[in-house]
Backbone bond lengths (Angstrom), bond angles and torsions (degrees), N, CA, C in turn:
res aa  C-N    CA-C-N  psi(-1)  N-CA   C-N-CA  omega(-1)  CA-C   N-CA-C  phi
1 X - - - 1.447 - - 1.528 110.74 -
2 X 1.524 109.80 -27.50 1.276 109.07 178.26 1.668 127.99 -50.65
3 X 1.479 93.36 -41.86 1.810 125.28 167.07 1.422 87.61 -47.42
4 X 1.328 124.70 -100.88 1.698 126.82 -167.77 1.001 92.69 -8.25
5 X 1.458 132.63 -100.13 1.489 152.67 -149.87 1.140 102.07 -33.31
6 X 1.267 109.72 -71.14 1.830 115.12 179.82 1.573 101.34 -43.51
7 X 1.507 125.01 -50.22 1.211 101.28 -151.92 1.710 94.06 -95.68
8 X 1.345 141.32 17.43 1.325 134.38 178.71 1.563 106.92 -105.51
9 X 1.479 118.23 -5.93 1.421 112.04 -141.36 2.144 77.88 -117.34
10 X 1.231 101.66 -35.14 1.883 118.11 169.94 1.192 110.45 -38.31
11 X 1.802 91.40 -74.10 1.823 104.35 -171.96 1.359 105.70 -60.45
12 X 1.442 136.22 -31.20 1.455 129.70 -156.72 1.626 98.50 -78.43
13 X 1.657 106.58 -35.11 1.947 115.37 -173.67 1.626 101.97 -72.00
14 X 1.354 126.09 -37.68 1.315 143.77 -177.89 1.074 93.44 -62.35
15 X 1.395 146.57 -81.10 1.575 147.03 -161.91 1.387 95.56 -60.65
16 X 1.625 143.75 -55.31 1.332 136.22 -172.49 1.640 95.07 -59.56
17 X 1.576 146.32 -52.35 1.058 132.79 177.74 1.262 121.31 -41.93
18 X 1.347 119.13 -56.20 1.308 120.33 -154.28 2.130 107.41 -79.84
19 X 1.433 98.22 -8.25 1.644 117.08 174.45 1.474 95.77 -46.62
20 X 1.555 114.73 -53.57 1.320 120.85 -126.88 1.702 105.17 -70.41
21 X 1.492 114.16 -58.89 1.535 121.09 167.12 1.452 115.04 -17.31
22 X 1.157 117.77 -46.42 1.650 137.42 -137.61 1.831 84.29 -106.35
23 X 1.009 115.45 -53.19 1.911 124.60 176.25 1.516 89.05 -61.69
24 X 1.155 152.82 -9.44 1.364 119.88 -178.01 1.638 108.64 -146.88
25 X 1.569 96.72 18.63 1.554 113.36 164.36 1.347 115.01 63.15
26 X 1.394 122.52 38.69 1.601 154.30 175.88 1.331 97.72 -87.75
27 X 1.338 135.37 2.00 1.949 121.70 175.16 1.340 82.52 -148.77
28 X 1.301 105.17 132.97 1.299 143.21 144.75 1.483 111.56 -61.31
29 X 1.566 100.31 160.40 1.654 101.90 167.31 1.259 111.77 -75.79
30 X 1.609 109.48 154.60 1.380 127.49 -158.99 1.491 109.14 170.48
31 X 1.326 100.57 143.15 1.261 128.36 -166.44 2.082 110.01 -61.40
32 X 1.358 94.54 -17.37 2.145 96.03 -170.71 1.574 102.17 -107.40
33 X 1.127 122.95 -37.97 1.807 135.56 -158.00 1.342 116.46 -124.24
34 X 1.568 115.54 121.47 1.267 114.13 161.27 1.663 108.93 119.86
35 X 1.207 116.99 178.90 1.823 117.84 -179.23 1.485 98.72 -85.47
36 X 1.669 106.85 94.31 1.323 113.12 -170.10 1.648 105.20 -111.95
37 X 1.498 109.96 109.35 1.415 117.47 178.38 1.668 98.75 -143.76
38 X 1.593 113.93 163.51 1.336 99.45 175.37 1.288 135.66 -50.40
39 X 1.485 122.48 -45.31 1.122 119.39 179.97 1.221 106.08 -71.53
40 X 1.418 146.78 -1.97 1.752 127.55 140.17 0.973 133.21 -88.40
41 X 1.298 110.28 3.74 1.453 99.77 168.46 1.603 105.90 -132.80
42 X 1.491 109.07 42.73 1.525 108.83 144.33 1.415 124.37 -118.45
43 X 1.376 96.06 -10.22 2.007 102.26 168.64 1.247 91.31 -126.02
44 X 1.608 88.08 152.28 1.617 90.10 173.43 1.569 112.42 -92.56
45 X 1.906 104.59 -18.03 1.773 104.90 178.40 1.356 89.74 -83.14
46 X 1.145 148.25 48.58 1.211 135.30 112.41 1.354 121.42 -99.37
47 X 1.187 133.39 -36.71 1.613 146.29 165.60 1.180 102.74 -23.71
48 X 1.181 123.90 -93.27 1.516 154.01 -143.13 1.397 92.78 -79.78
49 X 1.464 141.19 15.92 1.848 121.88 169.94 1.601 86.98 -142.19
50 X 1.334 110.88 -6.99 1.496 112.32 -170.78 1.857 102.48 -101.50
51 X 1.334 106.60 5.63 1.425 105.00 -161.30 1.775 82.66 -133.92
52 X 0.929 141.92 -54.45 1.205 142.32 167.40 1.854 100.27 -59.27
53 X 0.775 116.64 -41.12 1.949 84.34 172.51 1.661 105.00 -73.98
54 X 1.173 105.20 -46.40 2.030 92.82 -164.53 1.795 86.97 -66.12
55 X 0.825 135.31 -65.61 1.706 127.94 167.18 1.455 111.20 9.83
56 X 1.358 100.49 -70.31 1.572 112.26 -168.50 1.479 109.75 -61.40
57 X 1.209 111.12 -45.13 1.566 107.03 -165.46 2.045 87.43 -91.47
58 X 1.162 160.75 -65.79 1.343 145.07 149.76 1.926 96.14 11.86
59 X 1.533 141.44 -61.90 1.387 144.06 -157.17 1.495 80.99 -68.15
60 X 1.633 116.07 -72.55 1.084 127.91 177.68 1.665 110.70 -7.61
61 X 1.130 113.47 -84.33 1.425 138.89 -138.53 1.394 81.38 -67.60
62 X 1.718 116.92 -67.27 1.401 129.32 177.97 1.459 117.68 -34.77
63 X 1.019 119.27 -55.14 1.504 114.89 -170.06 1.777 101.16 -76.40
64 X 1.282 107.91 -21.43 1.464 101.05 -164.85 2.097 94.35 -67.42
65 X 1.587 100.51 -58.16 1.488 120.82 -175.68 1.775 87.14 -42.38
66 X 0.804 135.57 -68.30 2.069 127.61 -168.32 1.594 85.47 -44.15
67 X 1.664 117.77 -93.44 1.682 124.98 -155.72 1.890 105.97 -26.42
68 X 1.717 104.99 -61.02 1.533 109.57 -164.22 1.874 97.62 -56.66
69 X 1.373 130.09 -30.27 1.064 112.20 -161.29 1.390 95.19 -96.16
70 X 1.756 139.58 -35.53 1.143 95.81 145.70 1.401 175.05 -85.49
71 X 1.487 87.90 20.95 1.155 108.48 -158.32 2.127 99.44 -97.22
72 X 1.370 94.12 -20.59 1.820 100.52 -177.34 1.943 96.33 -95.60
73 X 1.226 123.60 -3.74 1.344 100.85 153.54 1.573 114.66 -77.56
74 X 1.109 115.35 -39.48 1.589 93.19 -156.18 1.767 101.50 -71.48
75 X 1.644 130.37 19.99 1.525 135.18 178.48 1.412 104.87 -63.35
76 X 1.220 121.46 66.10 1.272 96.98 168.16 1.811 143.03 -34.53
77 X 1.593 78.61 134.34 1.572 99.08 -178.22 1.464 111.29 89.45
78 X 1.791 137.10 -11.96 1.087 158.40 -117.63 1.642 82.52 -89.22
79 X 1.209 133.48 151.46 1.199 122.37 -172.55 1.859 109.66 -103.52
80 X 1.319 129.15 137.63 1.121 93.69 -179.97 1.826 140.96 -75.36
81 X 1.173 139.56 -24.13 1.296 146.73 139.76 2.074 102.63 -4.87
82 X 1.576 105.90 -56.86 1.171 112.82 -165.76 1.444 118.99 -63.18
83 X 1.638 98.59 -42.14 1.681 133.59 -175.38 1.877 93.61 -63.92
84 X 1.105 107.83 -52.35 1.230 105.43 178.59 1.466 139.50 -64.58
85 X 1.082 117.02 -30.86 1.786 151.10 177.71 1.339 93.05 -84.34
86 X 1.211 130.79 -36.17 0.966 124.10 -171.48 1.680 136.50 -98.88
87 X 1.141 100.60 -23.40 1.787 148.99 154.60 1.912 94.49 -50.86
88 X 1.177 101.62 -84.42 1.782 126.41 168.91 1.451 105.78 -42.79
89 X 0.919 109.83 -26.59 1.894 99.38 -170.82 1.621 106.06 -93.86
90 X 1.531 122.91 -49.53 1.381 116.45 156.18 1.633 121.62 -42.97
91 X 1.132 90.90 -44.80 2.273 80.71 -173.80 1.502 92.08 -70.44
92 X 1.389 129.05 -66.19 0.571 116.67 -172.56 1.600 142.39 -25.51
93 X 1.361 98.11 -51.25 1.976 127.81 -175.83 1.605 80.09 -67.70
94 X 1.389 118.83 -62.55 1.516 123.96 -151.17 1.672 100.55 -53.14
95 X 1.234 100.46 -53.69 2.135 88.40 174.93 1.072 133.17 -76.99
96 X 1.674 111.28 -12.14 1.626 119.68 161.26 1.864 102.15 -52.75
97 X 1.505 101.00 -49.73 1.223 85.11 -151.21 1.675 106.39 -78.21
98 X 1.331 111.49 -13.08 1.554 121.06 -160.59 2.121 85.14 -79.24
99 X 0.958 111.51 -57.52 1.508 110.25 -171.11 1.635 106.63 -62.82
100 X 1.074 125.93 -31.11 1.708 123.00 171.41 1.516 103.78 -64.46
101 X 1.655 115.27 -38.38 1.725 115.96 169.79 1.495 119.57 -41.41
102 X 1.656 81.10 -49.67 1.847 84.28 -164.13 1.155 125.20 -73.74
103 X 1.938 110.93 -31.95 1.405 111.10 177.45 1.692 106.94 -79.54
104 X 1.515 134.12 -7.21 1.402 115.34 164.73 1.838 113.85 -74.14
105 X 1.499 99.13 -29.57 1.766 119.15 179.38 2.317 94.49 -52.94
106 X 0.961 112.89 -46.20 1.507 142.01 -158.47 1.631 101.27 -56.49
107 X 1.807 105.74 -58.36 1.077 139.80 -158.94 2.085 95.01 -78.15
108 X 0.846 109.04 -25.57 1.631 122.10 -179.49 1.559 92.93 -77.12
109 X 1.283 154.80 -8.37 1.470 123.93 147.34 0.999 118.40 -97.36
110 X 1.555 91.97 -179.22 1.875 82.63 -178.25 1.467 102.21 -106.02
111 X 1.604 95.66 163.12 1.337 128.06 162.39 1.709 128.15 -20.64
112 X 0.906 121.52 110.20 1.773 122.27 170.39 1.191 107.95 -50.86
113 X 1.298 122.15 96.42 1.718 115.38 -177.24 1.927 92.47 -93.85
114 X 1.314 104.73 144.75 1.121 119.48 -171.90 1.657 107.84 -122.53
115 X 1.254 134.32 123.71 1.031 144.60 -152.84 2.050 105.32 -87.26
């Protein structure tokens, strides 16, 4: 279980790292990194406020996925199967809900009207 922990508490610091660039408008649009859908990566004043909000809640989600996983080892007796499903079910829930944020956040500009 120790493995889990180590490896749930990594990915959760890893996803809060990689937030940070994107929170302070350090990546450009691009084809590998970032909340990449058309409407961000054909303006960039949409990019750069559309990538810094899902950013923020991505730290969110991340830091939460490290605390819950260490914080559900020390449950005594906690079984592991449970620790795990359960570890998995917060990140999991946590980016459902962070990516449903961003595309209503998304839906708040307007439209590319094309002449």
């Amino acid at each position: 279980m120790t493995t889990l922990m180590i490896l749930f508490t990594s990915s959760g610091l890893l996803l809060a790292a990689v937030s940070v660039p994107l929170i302070l408008g350090k990546i450009g649009p691009n084809p590998l990194y970032g909340f990449r859908v058309k409407k961000t990566l054909e303006d960039p004043a949409v990019w750069y406020p559309a990538n810094a909000y899902a950013a923020k809640r991505m730290l969110v989600v991340g830091l939460g996925i490290s605390v819950s996983a260490a914080l559900l080892f020390f449950i005594p007796g906690i079984d592991l199967l449970v620790y795990a499903l359960s570890c998995a079910g917060i990140g999991l829930g946590g980016l459902l809900v962070a990516v449903i944020q961003s595309f209503v956040y998304l839906r708040s500009f307007p439209r590319n009207v094309k002449p």
